[in-house]
C-alpha positions in Angstrom: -78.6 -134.2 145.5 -80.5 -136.0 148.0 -81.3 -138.9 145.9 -77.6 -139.3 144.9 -76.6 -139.5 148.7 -78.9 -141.9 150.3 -78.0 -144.1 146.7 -74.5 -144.0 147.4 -74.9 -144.8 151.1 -76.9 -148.0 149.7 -74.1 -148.9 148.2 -71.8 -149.1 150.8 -70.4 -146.0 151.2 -72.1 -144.7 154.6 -68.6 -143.8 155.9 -67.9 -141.2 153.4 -68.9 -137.5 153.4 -70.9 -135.8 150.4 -67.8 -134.4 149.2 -66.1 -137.9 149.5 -68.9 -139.3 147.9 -68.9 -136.6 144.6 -64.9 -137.4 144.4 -65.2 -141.0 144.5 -67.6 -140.9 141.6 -65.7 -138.6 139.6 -62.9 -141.4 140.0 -65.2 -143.8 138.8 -66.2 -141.5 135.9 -62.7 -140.7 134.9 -61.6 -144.2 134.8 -64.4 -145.6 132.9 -63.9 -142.4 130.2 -60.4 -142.5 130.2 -60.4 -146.1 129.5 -63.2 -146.2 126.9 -62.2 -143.2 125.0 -58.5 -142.3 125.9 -56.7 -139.1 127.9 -56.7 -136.9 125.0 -60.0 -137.3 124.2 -62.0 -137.2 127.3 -62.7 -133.6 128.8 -63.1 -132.4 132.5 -66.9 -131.6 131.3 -67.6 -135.2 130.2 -66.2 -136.6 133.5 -68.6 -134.1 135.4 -71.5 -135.2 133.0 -70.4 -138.8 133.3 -70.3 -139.0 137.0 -73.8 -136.2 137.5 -71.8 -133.2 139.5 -71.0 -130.0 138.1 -68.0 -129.1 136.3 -66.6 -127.1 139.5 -67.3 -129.5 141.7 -65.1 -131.9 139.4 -62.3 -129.1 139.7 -62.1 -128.5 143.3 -61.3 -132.1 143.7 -59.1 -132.3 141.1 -57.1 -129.2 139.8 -56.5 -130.3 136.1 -56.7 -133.3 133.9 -53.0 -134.5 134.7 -54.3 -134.3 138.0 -57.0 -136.3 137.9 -55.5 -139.1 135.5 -52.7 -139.4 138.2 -55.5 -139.6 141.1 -57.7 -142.2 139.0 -54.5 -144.6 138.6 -53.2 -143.6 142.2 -56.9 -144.8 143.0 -56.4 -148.2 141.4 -53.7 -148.8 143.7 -55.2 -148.0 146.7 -58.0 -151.0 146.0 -55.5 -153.4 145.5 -53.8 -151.5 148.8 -50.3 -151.0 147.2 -49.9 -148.1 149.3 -47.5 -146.7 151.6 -48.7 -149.0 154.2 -48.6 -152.1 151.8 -44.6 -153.1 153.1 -44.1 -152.2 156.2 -43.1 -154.9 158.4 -39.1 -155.7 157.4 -39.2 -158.4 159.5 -41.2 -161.0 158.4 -39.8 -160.5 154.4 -41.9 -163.7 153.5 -45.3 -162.9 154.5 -45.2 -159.3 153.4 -43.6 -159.9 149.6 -46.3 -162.8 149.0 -49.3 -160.6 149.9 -47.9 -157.8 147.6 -47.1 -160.3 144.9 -51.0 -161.8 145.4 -51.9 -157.7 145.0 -49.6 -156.3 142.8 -50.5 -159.4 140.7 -54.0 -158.9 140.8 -54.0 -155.2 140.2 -51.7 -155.3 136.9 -54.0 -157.9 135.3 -57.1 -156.2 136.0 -59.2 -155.6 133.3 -58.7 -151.7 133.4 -55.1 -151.9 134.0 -54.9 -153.5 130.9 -57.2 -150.9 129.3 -55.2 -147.8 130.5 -52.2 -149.5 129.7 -52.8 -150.6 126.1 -54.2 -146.8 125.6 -50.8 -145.3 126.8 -48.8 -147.5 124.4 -51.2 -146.9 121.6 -50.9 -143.8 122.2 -47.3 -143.3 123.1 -45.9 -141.4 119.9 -48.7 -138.6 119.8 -49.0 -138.2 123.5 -46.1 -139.2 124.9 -47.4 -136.9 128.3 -50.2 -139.7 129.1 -46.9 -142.3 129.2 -45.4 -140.4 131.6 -48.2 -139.6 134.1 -49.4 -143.3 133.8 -45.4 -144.2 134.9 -45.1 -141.8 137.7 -48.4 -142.6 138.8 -48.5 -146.7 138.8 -45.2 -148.1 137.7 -43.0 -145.6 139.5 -45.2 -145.4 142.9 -45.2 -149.4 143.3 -41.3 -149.7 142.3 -40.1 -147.4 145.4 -42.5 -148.9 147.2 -40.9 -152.1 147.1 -37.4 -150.4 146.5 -37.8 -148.8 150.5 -38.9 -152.0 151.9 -36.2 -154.0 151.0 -33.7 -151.3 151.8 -35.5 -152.1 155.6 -35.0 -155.9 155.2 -31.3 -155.3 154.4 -31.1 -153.9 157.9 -32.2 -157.1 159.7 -29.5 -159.5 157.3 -31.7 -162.1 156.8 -31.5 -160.7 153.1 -29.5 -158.8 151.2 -30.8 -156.4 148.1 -27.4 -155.1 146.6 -29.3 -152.8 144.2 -33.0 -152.6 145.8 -34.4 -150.5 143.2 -33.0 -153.1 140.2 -34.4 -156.2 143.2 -37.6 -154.6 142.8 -38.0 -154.4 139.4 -37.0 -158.2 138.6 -39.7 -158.9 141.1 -42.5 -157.0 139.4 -41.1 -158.0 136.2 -41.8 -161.5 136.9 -45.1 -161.4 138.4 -46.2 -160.0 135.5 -45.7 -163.9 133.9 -47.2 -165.0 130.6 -50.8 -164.1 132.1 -50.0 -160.5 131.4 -47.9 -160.9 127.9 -51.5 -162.8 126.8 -53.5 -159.9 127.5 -51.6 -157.5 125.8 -51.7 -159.3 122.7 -55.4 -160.0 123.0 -55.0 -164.1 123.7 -56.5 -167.1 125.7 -55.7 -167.3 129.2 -57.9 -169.6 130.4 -55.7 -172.5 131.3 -52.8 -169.9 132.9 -55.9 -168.5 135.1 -56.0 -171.5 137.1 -52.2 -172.0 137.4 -51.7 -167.9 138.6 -51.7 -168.1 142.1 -49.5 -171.0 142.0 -47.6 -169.0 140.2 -47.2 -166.0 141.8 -46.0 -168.1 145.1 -43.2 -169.7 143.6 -42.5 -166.4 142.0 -42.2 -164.9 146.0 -41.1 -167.4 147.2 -38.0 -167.3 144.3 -37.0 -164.4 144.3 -36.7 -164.3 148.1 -34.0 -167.6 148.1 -32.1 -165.8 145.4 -31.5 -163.3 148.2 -31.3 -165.0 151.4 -28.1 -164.2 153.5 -25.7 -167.8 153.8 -25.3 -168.4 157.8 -22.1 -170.0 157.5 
């Protein structure tokens, strides 16, 4: 136990607390299992193998699998800080929808976004549970996200979101761009790489004109 500690603290995680420490590595462990082998088939006592602590130690984090499937991709968003403090600021609409377009299209191109992802359709007729808990915990969570902050912006009438929930879909929608449609079928991206943070800009920077309040 010692040994794991002062390893963790080497790699950079002096702030956290043992217990932090054992639940950050079962994230790790879940994600890397559930993305390798699947929801159904990956088992609370492979993630405590996986990630060295004991079974109970994995379930006083974490109460069930649903639970921690939900926390590993709640965990994905919190790296890419899509969180609740991601949109706060309704009065500066331009900075604050560029940096979540530069995260939100990061985090959905991410090499185990992609992974989960593809599993959950793959899987989608037999285990149509694992859809639903991916939804609710990714899709769902970054959508009112967005959808609350630009009920704020409406307030200040610089903008105006007539349906902020539908608003906020178009806008995730389109970050997604070809980049994401290649993945999913397994395709080059190469030359779209280079273009993507142009991209993404314009995309901002769009959808915020298609909104913008006429000062007559």
């Amino acid at each position: 136990m010692t040994k794991e500690h002062t390893s963790l603290n080497n790699d950079g995680q002096v702030n956290l607390s043992r217990s932090e420490q054992k639940r950050a590595q079962v994230l790790e462990s879940a994600i890397d299992l559930f993305c390798h082998q699947g929801f159904p088939n990956t088992s609370m006592d492979e993630v405590a193998k996986h990630a060295g602590v004991s079974k109970q130690t994995v379930y006083s984090h974490f109460g069930s699998k649903d639970d921690l499937f939900v926390s590993a991709i709640e965990s994905k968003c919190v790296v890419h800080q899509l969180t609740d403090n991601a949109l706060v600021d309704a009065t500066k609409p331009q900075q604050v929808i560029l940096q979540f377009a530069q995260q939100f299209g990061e985090m959905i191109v991410s090499k185990e976004a992609m992974t989960v992802f593809k599993t959950c359709v793959a899987q989608a007729d037999t285990h149509p549970e694992v859809s639903r808990l991916f939804y609710d915990a990714g899709p769902k969570h970054v959508l009112g996200l967005v959808r609350n902050y630009l009920k704020k912006v409406n307030e200040h009438g610089e903008y105006w979101f007539k349906n902020p929930h539908e608003s906020a879909v178009r806008l995730c929608l389109m970050l997604f761009g070809e980049l994401k449609l290649r993945l999913e079928l397994g395709l080059e991206i190469g030359d779209l790489q280079i273009s993507r943070q142009a991209y993404i800009q314009d995309t901002a920077e769009m959808f915020l004109r298609a909104h913008q309040v006429d000062v007559k």
